[in-house]
NUMI-746613 format. One record per residue (C-alpha): residue number from 1; residue in three letters; x, y, z. Coordinates in Angstrom, 1 decimal. Each point is the difference from the previous one (the first is absolute). Layout:
BEGIN
   i  aa      u      v      w
 NUM Ala      X      Y      Z
...
***
This chain:
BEGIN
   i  aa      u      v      w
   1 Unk    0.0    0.0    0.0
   2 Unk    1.0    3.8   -1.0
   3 Unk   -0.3    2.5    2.4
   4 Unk   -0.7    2.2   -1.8
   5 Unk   -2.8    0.3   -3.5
   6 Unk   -0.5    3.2   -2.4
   7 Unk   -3.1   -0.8   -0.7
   8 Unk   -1.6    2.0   -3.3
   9 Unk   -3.1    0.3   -0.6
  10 Unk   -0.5    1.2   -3.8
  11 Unk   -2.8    1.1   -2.2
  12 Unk    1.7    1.8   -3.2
  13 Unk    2.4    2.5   -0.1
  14 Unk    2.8   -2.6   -1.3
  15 Unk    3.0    2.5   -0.3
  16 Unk   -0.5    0.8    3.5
  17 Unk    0.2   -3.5    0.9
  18 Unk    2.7   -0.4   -1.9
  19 Unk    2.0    2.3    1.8
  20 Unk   -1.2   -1.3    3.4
  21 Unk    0.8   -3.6   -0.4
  22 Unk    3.1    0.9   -1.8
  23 Unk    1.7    2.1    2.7
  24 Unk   -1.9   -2.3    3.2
  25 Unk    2.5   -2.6   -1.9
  26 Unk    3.0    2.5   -0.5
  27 Unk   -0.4    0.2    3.7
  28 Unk   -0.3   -3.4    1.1
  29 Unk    3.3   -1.0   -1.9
  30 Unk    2.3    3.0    1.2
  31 Unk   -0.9   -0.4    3.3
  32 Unk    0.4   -3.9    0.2
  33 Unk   -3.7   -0.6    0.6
  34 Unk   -0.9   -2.6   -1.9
  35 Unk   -0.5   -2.5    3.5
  36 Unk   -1.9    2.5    1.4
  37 Unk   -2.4    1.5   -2.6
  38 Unk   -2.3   -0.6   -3.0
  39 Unk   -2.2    1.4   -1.9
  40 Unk   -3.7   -0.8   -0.8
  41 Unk   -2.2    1.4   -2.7
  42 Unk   -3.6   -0.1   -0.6
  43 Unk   -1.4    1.3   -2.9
  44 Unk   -3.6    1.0   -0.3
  45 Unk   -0.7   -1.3   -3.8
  46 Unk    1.6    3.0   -1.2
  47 Unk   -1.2    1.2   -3.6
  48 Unk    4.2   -1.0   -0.9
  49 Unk    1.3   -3.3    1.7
  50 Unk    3.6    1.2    1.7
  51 Unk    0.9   -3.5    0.0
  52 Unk    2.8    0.5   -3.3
  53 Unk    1.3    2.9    2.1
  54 Unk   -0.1   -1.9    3.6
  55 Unk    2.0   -3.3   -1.8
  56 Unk    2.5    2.6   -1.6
  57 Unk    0.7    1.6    3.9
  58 Unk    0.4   -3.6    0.6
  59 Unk    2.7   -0.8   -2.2
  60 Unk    1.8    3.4    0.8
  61 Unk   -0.2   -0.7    3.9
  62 Unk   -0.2   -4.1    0.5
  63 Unk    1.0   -0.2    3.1
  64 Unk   -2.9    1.9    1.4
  65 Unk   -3.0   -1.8    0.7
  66 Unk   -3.1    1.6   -2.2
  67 Unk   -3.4   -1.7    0.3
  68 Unk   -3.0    1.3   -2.5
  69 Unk   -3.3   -1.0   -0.1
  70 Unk   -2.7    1.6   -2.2
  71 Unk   -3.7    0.1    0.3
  72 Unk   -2.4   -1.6   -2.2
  73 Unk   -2.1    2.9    0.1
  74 Unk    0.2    3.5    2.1
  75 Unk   -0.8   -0.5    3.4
  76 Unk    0.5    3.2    1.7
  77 Unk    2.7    1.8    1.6
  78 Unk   -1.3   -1.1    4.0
  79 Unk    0.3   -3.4   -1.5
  80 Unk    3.2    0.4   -1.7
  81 Unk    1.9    1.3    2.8
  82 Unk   -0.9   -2.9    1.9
  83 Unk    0.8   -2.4   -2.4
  84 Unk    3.7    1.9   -0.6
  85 Unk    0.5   -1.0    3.6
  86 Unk   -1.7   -3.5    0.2
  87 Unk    2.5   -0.6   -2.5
  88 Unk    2.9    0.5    1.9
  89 Unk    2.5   -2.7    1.8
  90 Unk    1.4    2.1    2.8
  91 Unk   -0.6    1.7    3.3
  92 Unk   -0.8    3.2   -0.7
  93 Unk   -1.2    1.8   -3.2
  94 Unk   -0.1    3.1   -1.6
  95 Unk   -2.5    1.4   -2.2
  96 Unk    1.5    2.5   -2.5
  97 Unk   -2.3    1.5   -2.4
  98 Unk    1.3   -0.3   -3.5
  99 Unk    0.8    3.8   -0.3
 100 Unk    2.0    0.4    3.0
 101 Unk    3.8   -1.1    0.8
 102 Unk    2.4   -1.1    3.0
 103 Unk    2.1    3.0    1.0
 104 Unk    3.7   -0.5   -0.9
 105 Unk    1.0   -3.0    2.1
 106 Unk   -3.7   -0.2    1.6
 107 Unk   -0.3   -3.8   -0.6
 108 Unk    3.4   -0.7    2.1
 109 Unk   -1.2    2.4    2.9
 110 Unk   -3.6   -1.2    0.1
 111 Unk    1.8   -3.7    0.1
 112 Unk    2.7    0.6    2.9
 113 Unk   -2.9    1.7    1.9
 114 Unk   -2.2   -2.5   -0.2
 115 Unk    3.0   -2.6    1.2
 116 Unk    1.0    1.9    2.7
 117 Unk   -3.8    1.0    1.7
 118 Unk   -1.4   -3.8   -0.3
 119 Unk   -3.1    0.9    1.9
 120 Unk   -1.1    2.8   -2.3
 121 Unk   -3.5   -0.7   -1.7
 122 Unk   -0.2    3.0   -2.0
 123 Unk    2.6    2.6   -1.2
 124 Unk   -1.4    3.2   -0.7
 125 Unk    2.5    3.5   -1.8
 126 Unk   -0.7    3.0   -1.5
 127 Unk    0.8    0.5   -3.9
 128 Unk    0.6    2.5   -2.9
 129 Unk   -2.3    0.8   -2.6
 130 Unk    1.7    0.4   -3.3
 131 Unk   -1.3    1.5   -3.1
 132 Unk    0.6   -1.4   -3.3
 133 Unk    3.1    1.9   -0.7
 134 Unk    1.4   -1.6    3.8
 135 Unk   -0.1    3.2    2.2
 136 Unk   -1.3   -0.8    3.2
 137 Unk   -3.3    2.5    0.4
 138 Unk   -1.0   -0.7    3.5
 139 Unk    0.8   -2.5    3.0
 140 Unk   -2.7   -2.0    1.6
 141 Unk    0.0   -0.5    3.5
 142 Unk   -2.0   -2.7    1.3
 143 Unk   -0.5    1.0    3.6
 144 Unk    1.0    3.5    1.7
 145 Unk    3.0   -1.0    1.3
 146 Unk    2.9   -1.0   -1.9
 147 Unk    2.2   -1.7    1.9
 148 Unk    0.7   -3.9    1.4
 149 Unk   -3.1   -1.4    1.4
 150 Unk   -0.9   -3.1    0.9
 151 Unk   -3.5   -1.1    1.1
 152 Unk   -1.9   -2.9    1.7
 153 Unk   -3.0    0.3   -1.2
 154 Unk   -1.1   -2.7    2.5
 155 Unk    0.1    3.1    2.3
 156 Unk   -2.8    2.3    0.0
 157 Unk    1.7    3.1    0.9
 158 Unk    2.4   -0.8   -2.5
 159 Unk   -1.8   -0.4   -2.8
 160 Unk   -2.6    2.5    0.2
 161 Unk    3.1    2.2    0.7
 162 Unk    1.1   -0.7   -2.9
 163 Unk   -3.6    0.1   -2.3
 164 Unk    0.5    3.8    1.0
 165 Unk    2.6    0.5   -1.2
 166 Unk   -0.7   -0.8   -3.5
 167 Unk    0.2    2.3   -2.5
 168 Unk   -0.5   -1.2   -3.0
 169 Unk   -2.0   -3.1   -1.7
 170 Unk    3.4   -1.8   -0.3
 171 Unk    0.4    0.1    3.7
 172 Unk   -2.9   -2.9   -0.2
 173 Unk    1.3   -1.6   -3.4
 174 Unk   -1.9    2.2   -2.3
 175 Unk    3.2    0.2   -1.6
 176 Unk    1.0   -3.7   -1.6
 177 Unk    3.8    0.1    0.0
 178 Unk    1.0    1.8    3.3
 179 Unk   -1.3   -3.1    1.6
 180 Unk    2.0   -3.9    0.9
 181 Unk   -1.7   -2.3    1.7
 182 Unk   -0.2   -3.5    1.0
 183 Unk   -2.0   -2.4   -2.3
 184 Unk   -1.3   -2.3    2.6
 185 Unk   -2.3    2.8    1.1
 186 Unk   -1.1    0.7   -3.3
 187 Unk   -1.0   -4.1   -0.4
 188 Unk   -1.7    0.3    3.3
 189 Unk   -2.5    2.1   -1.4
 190 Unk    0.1   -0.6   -3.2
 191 Unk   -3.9   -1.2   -0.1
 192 Unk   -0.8    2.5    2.3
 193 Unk   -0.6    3.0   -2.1
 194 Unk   -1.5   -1.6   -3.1
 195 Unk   -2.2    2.7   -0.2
 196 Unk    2.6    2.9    0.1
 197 Unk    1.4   -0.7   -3.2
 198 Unk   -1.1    2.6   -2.5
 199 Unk    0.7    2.6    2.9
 200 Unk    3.8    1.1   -1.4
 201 Unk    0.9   -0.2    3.2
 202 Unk    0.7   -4.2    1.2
 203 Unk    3.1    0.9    1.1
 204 Unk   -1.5    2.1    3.0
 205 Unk   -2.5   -2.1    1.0
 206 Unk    2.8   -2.9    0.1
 207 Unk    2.5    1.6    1.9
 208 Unk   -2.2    2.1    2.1
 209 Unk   -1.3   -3.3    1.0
 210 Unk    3.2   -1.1    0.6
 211 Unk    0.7    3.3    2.4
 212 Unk   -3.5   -0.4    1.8
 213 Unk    1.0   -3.9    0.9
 214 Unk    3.4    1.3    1.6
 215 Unk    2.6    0.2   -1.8
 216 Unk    3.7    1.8    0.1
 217 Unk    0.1    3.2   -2.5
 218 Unk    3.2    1.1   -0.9
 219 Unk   -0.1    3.6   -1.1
 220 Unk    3.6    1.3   -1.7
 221 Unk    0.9    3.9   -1.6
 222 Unk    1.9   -1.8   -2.0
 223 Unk   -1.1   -0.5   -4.0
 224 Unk   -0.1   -3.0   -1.5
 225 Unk   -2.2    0.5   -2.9
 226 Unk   -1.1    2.9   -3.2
 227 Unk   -3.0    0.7   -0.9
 228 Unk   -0.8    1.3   -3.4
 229 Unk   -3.4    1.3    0.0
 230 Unk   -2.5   -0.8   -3.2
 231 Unk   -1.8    3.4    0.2
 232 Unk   -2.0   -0.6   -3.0
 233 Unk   -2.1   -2.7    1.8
 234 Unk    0.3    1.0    3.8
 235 Unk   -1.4    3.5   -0.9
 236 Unk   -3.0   -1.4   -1.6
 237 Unk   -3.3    1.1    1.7
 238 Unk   -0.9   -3.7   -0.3
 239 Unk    3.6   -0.8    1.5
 240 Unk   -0.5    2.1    2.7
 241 Unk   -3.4   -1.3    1.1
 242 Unk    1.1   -3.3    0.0
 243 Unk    2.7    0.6    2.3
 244 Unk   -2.1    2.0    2.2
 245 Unk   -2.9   -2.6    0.1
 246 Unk    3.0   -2.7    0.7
 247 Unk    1.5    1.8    3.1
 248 Unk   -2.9    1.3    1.4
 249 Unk   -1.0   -4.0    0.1
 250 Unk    3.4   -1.0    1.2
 251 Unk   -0.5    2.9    2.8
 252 Unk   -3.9   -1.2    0.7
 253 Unk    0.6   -3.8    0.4
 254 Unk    2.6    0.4    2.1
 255 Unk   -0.1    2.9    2.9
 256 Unk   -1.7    1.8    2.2
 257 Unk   -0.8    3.5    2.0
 258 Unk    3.1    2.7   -0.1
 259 Unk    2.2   -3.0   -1.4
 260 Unk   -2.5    0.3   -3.3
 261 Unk   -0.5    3.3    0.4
 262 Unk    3.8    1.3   -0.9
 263 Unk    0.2   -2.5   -2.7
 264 Unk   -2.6    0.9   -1.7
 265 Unk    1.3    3.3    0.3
 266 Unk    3.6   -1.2   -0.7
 267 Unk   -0.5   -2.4   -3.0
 268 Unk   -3.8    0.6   -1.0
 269 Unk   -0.1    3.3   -0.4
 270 Unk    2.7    0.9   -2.3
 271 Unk   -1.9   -1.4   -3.0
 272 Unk   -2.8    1.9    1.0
 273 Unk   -0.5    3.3   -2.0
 274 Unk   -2.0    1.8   -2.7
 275 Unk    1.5   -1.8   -2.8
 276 Unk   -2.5   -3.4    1.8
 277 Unk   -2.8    2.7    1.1
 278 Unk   -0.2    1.1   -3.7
 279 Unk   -1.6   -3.6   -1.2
 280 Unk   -3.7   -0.3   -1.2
 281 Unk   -2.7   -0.1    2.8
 282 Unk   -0.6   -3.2   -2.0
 283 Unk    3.3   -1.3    0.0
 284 Unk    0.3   -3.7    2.3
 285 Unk    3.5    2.0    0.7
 286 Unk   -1.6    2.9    1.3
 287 Unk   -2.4   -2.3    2.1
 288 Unk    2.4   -1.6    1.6
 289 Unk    1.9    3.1    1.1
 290 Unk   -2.9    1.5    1.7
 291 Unk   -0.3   -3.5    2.2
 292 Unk    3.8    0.7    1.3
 293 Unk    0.3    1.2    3.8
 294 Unk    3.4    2.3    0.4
 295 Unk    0.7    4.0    0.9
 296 Unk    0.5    0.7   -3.7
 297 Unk   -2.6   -1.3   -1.3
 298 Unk   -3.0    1.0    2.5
 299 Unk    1.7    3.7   -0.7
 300 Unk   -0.8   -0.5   -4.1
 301 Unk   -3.1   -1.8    1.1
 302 Unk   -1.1    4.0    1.4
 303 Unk    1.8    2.2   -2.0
 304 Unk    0.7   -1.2   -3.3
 305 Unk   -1.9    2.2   -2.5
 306 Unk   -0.5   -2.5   -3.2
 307 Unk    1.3    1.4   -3.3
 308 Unk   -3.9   -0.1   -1.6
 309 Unk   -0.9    2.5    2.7
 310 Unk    3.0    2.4    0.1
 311 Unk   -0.9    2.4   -2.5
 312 Unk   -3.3    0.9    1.5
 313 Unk    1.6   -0.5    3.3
 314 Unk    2.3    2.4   -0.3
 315 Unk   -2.0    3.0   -1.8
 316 Unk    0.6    3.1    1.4
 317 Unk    1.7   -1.4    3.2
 318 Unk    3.4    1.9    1.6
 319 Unk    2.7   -3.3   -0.1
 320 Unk    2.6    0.0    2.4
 321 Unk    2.7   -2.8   -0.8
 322 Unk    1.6   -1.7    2.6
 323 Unk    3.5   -1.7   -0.9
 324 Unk    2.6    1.8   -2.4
 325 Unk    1.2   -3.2   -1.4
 326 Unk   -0.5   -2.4   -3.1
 327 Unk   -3.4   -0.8    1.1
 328 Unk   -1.0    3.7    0.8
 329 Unk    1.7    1.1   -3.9
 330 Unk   -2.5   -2.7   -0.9
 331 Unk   -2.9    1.3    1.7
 332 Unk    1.0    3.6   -1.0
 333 Unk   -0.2   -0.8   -3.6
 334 Unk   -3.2   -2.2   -0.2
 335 Unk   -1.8    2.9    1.9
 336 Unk    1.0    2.4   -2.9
 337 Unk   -3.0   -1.9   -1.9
 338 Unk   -2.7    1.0    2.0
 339 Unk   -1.4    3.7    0.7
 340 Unk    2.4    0.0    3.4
 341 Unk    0.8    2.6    2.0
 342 Unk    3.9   -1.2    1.4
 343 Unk    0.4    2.2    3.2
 344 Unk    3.8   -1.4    0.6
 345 Unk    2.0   -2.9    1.0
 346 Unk    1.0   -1.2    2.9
 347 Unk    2.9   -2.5    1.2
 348 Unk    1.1   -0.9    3.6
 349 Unk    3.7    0.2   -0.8
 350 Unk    0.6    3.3    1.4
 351 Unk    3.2    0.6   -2.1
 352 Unk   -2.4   -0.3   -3.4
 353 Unk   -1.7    3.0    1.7
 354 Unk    0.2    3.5   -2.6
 355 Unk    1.3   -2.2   -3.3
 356 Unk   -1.6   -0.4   -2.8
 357 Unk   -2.3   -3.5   -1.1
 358 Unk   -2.4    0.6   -3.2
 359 Unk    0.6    3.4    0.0
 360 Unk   -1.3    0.5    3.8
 361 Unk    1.9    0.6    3.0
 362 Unk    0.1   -2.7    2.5
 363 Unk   -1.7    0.6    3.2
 364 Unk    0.6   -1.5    3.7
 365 Unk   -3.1   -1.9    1.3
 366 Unk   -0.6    2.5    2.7
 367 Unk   -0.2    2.6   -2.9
 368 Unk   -2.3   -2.5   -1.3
 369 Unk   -2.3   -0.4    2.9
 370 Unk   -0.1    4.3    0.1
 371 Unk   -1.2    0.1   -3.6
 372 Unk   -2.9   -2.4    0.7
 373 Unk   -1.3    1.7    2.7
 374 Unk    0.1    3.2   -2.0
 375 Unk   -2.5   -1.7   -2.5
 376 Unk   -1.5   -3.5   -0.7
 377 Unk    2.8   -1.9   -1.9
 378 Unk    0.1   -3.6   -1.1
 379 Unk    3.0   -1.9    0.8
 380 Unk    1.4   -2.5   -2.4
 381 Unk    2.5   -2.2    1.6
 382 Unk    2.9   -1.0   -2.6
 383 Unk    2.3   -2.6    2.1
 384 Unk    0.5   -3.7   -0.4
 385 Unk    1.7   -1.0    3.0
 386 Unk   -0.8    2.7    2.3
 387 Unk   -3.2    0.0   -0.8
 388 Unk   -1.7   -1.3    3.5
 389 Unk    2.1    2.4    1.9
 390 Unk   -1.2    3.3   -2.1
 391 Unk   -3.7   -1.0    0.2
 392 Unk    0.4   -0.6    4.0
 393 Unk    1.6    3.8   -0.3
 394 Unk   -3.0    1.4   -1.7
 395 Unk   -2.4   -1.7    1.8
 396 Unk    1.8    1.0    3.3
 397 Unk   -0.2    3.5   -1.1
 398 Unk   -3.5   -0.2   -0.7
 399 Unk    0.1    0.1   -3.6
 400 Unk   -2.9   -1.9   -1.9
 401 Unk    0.0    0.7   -3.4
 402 Unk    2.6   -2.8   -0.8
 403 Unk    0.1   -1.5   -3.2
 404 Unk    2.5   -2.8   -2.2
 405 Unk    0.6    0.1   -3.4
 406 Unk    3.2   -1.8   -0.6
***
C-alpha cells in the first residue's frame, strides 16, 4: 500500500490534465517517490478519451504508478470525486482538481508530513490562486489564523473553536485540493451520503463527517498546492447558484445555533448578491434562494429593489449612494437610466473623504447621516462584503429608506 494517492477526478479540459499528471509524475520521480505515491484518474466519459495522452505519460514516466479508469457514461462530478478516491491503494488521498498543481516540491512535503504526524486524519493549508498567465491574484486563507494548529475534534471546545475561526469555504473542504485525508474514513461512509451526490460539494459532507466523529485536523501555513481558477464557469450565475445551494446544504445538514450562524455568514454568504437576486421570480434558482436562512440573504430578502420595478421606483427620488467602490461605480452608472436625482456618495473609508468618484466628491457617513436629515433621501447600499455591517449602520441611525441594487 501507498501512502500517499493523487487522485484526479476529470471531466474535459485534456491539456490541463495533461499538465497535471505530467508534472504530479515529474515530481514523483525527482523526489524518489515512487514507494510512496501514485496516481489515480477517473474520467467522467469526457467528450475526448485522454487515454492516448495518459499511456504516453506512462511511457515517459514508467516507474510511477498511474491508474485510469473511464466511465461508461457521465456520472457527475459528486460521483467522480469519490470514485478518484475509491480507486486509490494507499493511506491517504488527495483530490486535485484537474486545473490546479502541486506547488514546487508540494508532493515531497505533503509526503514527509504525513510520515512524520501518523495520527493526522486530515491536513488542511492555504493556497495561491493563479491566473492563466501564473501570477498569483489572491491568497486564500482557510481559517483566521494562519499559523500551526492542530485540533481534536473529539474535543468540543476545540472544534467549535476552530468552526470560528473559518474564514473561508475551504476551511470546511469547499476547496478540493487544499485538503489530504485518510481513505478509510471516506470508505466508512461511502454509502452514507448517497443522496449528496449531485451537491458539488461530497467532499464536505465526507470529511466534515469525518471531523464530527473525532478526528485529528492538521492545519499548516504552509502551501502545498495552485489553484488556477476557470473564471468562465465559476462566474456563471448558474455556477454560482449551485455552489450556494451546495454550501448552504453542507452548512444546514450539519450544525447548529451561533456555530451555523457564522458559517452561514462565513461561507454562505459570499455567493450571495445581486447578480443571484436578479433571476426571474419564476426561475427554480430564484425559488430556492428565497428558502435560504443567512444575514445576507434576509437583508436582500427586505431591501432588494427588483430590476422590473427600478425605473418607476426611483422616479423623482433624491439617491444617496453608499459605498465608493466597484459596486457603488456600478450602482452610479445603472441609476443614470432612470429620471434620478444622485444627492452624493458616501464611503466609510474616511481617507476617500473630499476625492472624486463619478464625478462626485466622496462624503463620510456622518456627512451622510446630516444630508438625510436635511431631506428625505434614499440610500442605496453598494458593498459586497461589508454589506451586513452598513445596513446595521443605517438602521442604527434610524435611516429607513434603504434599498439594494447591486
Amino acid at each position: 500500500m501507498k501512502l500517499l494517492a493523487i487522485c484526479i477526478p476529470n471531466y474535459n479540459r485534456i491539456d490541463k490534465l495533461e499538465r497535471l499528471v505530467r508534472e504530479t509524475a515529474k515530481q514523483i520521480v525527482a523526489d524518489c517517490l515512487m514507494e510512496r505515491v501514485q496516481i489515480c484518474i477517473s474520467d467522467d466519459c469526457s467528450p475526448t478519451n485522454p487515454i492516448n495522452m495518459i499511456e504516453k505519460i506512462k511511457d515517459d514516466f514508467p516507474q510511477v504508478d498511474i491508474t485510469y479508469k473511464r466511465h461508461k457514461y457521465n456520472q457527475g462530478m459528486d460521483v467522480n470525486f469519490l470514485h478518484s478516491v475509491m480507486m486509490a491503494e494507499s493511506e491517504y488521498c488527495w483530490i486535485i482538481g484537474n486545473d490546479d498543481m502541486p506547488t514546487e516540491k508540494g508532493i515531497y512535503n505533503a509526503t514527509e508530513i504525513l510520515q512524520t504526524r501518523k495520527n493526522v486524519d486530515i491536513l488542511l493549508t492555504p493556497f495561491d490562486n493563479y491566473d492563466n498567465d501564473n501570477h498569483i491574484r489572491e491568497t486564500i486563507y482557510p481559517i483566521k489564523e494562519n499559523r500551526e494548529r492542530t485540533v481534536n475534534t473529539k474535543i468540543k471546545d476545540q472544534y467549535e473553536e476552530f468552526l470560528l475561526m473559518v474564514s473561508h469555504n475551504s476551511g470546511l473542504f469547499g476547496f478540493l485540493s487544499n485538503v489530504i485525508f485518510k481513505k478509510e474514513k471516506w470508505i466508512k461512509y461511502e454509502d452514507l451520503f448517497v443522496n449528496k451526490m449531485d451537491t458539488l460539494f461530497i467532499q464536505m459532507y465526507m470529511n466534515i463527517q469525518t471531523l464530527n466523529d473525532g478526528a485529528t485536523l492538521l492545519y499548516l501555513p504552509n502551501k502545498i498546492i495552485k489553484n488556477y481558477a476557470d473564471d468562465e464557469t465559476n462566474e456563471s450565475v448558474d455556477r454560482i447558484c449551485k455552489i450556494l445551494f451546495g454550501l448552504d446544504g453542507v452548512v444546514e445538514y450539519f450544525f447548529a445555533g451561533y456555530i451555523k450562524e457564522h458559517l452561514k455568514r462565513t461561507i454562505v454568504d459570499a455567493y450571495i448578491s445581486g447578480n443571484v437576486w436578479k433571476l426571474s421570480e419564476e426561475s427554480i434558482y430564484k425559488k430556492r434562494l428565497r428558502n435560504i436562512i443567512s444575514p445576507k440573504n434576509e437583508i436582500y430578502k427586505k431591501y432588494f429593489i427588483p430590476c422590473a420595478e427600478r425605473k418607476s421606483f426611483f422616479a423623482g427620488k433624491n439617491i444617496l449612494i453608499y459605498g465608493a467602490g466597484n459596486y457603488g461605480r456600478k450602482v452610479c452608472r445603472e441609476l443614470r437610466q432612470y429620471e434620478v436625482n444622485i444627492v452624493g456618495i458616501a464611503d466609510s473609508d474616511i481617507s476617500k473623504k473630499g476625492t472624486l468618484f463619478e464625478t462626485m466628491e466622496i462624503m463620510s457617513t456622518s456627512d451622510m447621516l446630516k444630508e438625510c436629515e436635511k431631506k428625505e433621501i434614499y440610500v442605496l447600499v453598494a458593498n459586497h462584503f461589508g454589506l451586513e455591517q452598513m445596513v446595521d449602520y443605517l438602521q442604527k441611525n434610524k435611516i429607513t429608506n434603504i434599498g439594494i441594487i447591486s
